[in-house]
C-alpha positions as CSV (number, residue, x, y, z in Angstrom):
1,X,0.0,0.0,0.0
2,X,1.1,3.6,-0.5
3,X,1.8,6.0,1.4
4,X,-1.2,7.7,-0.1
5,X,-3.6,5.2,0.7
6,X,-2.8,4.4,4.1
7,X,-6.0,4.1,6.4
8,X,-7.2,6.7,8.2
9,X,-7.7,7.8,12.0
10,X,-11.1,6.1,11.5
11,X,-9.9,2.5,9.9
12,X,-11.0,3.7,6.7
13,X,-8.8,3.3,3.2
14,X,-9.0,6.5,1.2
15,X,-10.8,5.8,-1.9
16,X,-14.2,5.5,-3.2
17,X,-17.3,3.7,-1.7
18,X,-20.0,2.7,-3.9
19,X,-23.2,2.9,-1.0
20,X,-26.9,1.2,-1.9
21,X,-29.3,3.0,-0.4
22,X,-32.9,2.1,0.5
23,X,-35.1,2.3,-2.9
24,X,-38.6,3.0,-0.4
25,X,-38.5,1.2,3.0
26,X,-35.3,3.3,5.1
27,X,-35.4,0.1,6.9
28,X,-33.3,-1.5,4.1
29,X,-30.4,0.3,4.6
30,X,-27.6,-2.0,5.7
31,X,-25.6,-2.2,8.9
32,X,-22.2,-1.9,6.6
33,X,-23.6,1.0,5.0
34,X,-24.3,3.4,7.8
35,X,-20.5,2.6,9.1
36,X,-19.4,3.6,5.9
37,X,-21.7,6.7,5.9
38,X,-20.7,6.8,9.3
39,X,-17.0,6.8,9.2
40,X,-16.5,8.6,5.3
41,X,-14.8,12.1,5.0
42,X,-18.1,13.2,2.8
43,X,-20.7,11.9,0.6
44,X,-20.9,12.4,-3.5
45,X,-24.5,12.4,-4.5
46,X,-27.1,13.0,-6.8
47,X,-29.6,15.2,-4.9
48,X,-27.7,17.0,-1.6
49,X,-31.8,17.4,-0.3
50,X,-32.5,13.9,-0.5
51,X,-28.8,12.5,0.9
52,X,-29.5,15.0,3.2
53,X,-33.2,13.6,4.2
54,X,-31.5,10.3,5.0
55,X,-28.0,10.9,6.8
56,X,-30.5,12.8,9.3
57,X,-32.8,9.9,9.7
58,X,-29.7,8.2,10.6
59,X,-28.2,10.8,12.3
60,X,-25.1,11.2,10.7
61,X,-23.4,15.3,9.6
62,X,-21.3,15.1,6.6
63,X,-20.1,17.6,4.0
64,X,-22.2,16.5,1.0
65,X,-21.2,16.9,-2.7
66,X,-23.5,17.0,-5.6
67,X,-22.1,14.6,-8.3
68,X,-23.7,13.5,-11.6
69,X,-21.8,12.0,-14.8
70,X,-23.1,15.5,-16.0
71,X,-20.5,17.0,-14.0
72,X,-17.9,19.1,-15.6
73,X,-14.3,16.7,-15.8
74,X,-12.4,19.0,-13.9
75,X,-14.8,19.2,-10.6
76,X,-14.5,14.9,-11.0
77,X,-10.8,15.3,-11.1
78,X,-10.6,17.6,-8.1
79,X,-13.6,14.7,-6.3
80,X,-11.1,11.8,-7.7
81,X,-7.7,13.6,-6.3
82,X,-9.3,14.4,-3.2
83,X,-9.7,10.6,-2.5
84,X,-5.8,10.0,-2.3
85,X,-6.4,11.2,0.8
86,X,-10.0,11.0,1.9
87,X,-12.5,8.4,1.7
88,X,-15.7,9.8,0.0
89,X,-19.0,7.3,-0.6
90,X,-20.9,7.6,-3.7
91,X,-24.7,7.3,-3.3
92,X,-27.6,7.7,-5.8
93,X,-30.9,9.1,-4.8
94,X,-32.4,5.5,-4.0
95,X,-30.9,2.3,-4.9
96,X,-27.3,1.0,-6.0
97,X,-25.0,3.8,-7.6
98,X,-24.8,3.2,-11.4
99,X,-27.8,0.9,-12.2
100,X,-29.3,3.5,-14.5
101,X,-27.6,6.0,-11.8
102,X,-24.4,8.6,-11.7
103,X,-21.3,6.5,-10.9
104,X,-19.5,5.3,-14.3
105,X,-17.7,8.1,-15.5
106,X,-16.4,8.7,-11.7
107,X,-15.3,5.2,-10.8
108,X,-13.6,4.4,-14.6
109,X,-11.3,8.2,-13.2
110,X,-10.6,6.4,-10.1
111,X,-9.5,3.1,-11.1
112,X,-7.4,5.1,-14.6
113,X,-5.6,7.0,-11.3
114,X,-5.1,4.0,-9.1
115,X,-7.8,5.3,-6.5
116,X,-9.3,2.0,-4.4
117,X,-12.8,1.8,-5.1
118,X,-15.2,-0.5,-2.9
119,X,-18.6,-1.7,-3.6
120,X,-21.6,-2.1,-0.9
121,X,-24.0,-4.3,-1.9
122,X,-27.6,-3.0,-1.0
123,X,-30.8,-2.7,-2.8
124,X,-31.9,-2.5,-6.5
125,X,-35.2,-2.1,-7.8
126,X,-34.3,-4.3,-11.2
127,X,-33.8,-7.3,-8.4
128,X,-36.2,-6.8,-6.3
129,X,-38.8,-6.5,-9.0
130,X,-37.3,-9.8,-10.8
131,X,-38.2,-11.6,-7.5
132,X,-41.2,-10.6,-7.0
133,X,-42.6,-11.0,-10.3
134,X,-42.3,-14.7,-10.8
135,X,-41.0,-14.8,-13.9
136,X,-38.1,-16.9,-15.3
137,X,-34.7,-15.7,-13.4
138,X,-32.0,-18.1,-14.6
139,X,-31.6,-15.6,-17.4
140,X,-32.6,-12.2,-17.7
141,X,-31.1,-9.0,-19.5
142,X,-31.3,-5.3,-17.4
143,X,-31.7,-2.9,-20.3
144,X,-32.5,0.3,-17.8
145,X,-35.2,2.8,-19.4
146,X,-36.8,2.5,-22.0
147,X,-36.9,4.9,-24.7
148,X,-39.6,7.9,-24.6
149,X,-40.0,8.6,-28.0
150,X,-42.2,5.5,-29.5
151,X,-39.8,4.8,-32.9
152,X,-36.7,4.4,-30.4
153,X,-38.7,2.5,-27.8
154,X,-40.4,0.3,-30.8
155,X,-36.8,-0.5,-32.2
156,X,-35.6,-1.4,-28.7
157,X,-38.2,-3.6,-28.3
158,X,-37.8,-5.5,-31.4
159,X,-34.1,-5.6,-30.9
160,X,-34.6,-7.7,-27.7
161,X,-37.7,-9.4,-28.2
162,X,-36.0,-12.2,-29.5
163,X,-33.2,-12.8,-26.2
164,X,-33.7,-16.3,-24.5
165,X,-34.5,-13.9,-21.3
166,X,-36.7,-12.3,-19.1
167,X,-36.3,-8.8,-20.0
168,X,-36.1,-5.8,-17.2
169,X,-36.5,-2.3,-17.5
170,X,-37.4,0.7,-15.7
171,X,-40.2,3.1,-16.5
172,X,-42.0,6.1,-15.1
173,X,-46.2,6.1,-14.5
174,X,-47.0,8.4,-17.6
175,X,-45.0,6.2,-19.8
176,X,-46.4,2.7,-18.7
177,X,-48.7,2.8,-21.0
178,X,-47.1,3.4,-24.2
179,X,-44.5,0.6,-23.7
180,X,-47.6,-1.4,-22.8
181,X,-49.2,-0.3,-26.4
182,X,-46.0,-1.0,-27.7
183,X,-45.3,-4.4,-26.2
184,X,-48.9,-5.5,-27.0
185,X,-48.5,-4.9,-30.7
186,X,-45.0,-6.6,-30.7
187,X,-44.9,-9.5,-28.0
188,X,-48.9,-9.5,-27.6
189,X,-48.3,-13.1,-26.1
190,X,-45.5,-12.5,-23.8
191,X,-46.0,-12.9,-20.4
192,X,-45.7,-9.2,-18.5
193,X,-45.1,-8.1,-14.8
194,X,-45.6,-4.3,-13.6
195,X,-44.2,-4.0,-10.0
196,X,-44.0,-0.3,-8.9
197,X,-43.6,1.3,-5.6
198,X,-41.2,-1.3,-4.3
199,X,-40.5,-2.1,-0.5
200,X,-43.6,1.3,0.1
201,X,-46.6,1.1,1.9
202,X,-48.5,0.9,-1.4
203,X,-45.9,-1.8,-2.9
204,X,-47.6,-3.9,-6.1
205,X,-46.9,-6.2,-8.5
206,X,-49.2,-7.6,-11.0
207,X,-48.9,-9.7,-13.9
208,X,-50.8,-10.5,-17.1
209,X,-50.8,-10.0,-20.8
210,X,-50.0,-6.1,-21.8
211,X,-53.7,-5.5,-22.8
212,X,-55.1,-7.1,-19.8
213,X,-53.0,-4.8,-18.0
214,X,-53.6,-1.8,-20.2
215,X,-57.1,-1.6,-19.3
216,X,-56.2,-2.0,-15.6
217,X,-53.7,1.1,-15.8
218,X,-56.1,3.7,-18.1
219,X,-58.6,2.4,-15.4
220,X,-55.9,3.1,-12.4
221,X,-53.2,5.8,-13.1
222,X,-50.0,4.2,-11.9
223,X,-48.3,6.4,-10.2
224,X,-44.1,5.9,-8.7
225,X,-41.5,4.4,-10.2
226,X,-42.0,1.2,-12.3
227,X,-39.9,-1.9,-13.1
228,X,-41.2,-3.3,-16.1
229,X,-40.7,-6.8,-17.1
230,X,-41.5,-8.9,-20.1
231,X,-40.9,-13.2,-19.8
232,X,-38.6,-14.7,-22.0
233,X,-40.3,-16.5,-25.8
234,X,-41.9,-19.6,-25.4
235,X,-39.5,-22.4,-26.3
236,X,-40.8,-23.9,-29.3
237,X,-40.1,-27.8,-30.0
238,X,-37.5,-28.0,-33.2
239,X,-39.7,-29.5,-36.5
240,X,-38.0,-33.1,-38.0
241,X,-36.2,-30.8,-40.7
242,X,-34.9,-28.9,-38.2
243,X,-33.3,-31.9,-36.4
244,X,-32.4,-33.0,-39.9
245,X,-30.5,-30.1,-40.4
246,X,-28.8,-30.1,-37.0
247,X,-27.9,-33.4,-37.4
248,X,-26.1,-33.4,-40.9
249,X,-24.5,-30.2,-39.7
250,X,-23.0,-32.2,-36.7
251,X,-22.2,-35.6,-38.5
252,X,-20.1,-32.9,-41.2
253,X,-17.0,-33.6,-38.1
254,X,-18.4,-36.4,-35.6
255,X,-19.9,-39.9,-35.5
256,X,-23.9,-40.5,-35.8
257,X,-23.4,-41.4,-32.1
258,X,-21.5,-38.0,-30.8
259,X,-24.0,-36.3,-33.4
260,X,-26.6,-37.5,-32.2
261,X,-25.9,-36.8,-28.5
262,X,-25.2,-33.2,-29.3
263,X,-28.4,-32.3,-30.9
264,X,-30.5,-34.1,-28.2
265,X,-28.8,-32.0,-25.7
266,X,-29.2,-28.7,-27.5
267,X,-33.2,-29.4,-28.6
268,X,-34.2,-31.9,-25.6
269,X,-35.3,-34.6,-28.5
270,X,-34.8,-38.5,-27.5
271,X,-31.1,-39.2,-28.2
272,X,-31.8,-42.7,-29.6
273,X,-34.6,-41.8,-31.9
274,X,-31.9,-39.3,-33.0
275,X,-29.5,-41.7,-34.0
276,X,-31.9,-43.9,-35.8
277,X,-32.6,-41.0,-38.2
278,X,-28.9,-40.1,-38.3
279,X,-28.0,-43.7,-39.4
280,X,-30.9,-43.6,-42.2
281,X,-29.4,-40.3,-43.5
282,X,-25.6,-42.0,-43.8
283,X,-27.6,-44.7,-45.9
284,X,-29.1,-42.5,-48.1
C-alpha cells in the first residue's frame, strides 16, 4: 500500500465507496452501509436534499457533494484527487449507484488514477422486482429505461424481443402505457409483470398480458416508479427438418453417435430416436 492510501484515524482506506441505499422502505439500509456513511470524509451524491433527508434519519453530519456523470471533468478530477487522501462514498438518490444512476464516468477516473474503489451491496429495484414478479430468473437482461419517444422504444423492443431472457427495464407512470401499447402490438403473447412502488406502503406487482394490464392502468393511473418486465419467448419444439439439419450439420465432423448426442442436448429430443434417423441419413 502507499503511502497515499494508508487508512485513516477512523480505519478507513481512502478511496471510493459505492453505498446502496434504500429504494422506499429506510429500513433496508444495511448495517455496513451506515458505518461507511458513518465513518467517510463526505458523501458524492445525486440530490444533496435527498442524501440530506436520510443521513438525518440516521443521524449522521457530513459535507455532501452533488455529483452527476453530467458534472464538468475537472470538478470529477478535483472529487477523484481528493480521495488520495480521503475516503468519500458515492450514493444515488435510492438504490445502487450506477444501475441507470451517476457513478460510471467517476469510478472508470478512479481506477485510470489507481484510486481503491469498494462496492456495498444493497438494494436494487431491477432485483427486487425480478423476484417478486415470478418470472423466469436463470436468465434475464437489465436494459435500464426505456426509450420515450415511440420509434426508439419500438426499435428497442424488437431488438430484444428475441433474447432467451426475461427482460427488465425501468419506467416512469406516464410512460407505462405506451410501452404497454408498444409491447402489446409486438410480443402480444409474452407474459408481463408491472411491480412499482417497491419495498412502500402501497408496494404492487401484477402480472398479465399487456392489454389485460392496459385496461387495468387507463382504469388506475399508476403512479411511482415502475420496473417493467416482459418473460422470455416460449420455447418452441424444433420441426424433424430442423433436427435433420442439425444433425447433418453435426455428422459434417463427428460420429452419428457423438451427433446424435449433441443435438438431443441442444433441442431436448430422445437421443436414440436421433441416432436412428442419423444412421438412415448415412444410408441415403
Amino acid at each position: 500500500m502507499s503511502d497515499s492510501a494508508q487508512p485513516l484515524p477512523d480505519g478507513l482506506t481512502p478511496g471510493l465507496y459505492l453505498v446502496a441505499t434504500p429504494i422506499g422502505n429506510l429500513g433496508d439500509i444495511t448495517l455496513r452501509a451506515v458505518d461507511i456513511l458513518s465513518r467517510c470524509d463526505g458523501v458524492a451524491c445525486e440530490d444533496t436534499r435527498v442524501t440530506g433527508k436520510l443521513l438525518k434519519h440516521l443521524g449522521i453530519s457530513k459535507p455532501l457533494w452533488r455529483y452527476d456523470d453530467h458534472s464538468e471533468h475537472r470538478d470529477r478530477g478535483r472529487l477523484v484527487e481528493s480521495m488520495r487522501t480521503r475516503a468519500v462514498a458515492l450514493v444515488s438518490d435510492a438504490g445502487t449507484p450506477m444501475i441507470s444512476d451517476p457513478g460510471y464516468r467517476l469510478v472508470n477516473d478512479c481506477r485510470a488514477e489507481g484510486i481503491p474503489v469498494t462496492s456495498l451491496p444493497g438494494a436494487c429495484a431491477a432485483v427486487v422486482g425480478l423476484t417478486l414478479a415470478g418470472l423466469p430468473n436463470d436468465r434475464f437482461l437489465f436494459a435500464g429505461f426505456l426509450p420515450a419517444k415511440d420509434k426508439a422504444r419500438r426499435e428497442t423492443l424488437e431488438e430484444l424481443g428475441a433474447t432467451d431472457a426475461t427482460l427488465v427495464f425501468y419506467e416512469t407512470g406516464p410512460r407505462l402505457l405506451k410501452s404497454l401499447a408498444t409491447l402489446k402490438e409486438i410480443m402480444p403473447e409474452r407474459e408481463i409483470a408491472v411491480a412499482r412502488e417497491l419495498t412502500k406502503l402501497h408496494e404492487e406487482c401484477r402480472r398479465g398480458l399487456a392489454d389485460g394490464l392496459m385496461a387495468y392502468y387507463d382504469a388506475h393511473p399508476p403512479k411511482g416508479e415502475i420496473v417493467l418486465l416482459v418473460g422470455p419467448p416460449e420455447e418452441h419444439a424444433p420441426s424433424d427438418a430442423d433436427a435433420d439439419t442439425m444433425l447433418r450439420e453435426a455428422m459434417q465432423t463427428m460420429k452419428a453417435s457423438q451427433a446424435a448426442a449433441k443435438v438431443s442436448k441442444a433441442t431436448g429430443l430422445d437421443r436414440k430416436t436421433l441416432y436412428a434417423r442419423a444412421m438412415e441419413m448415412k444410408s441415403e
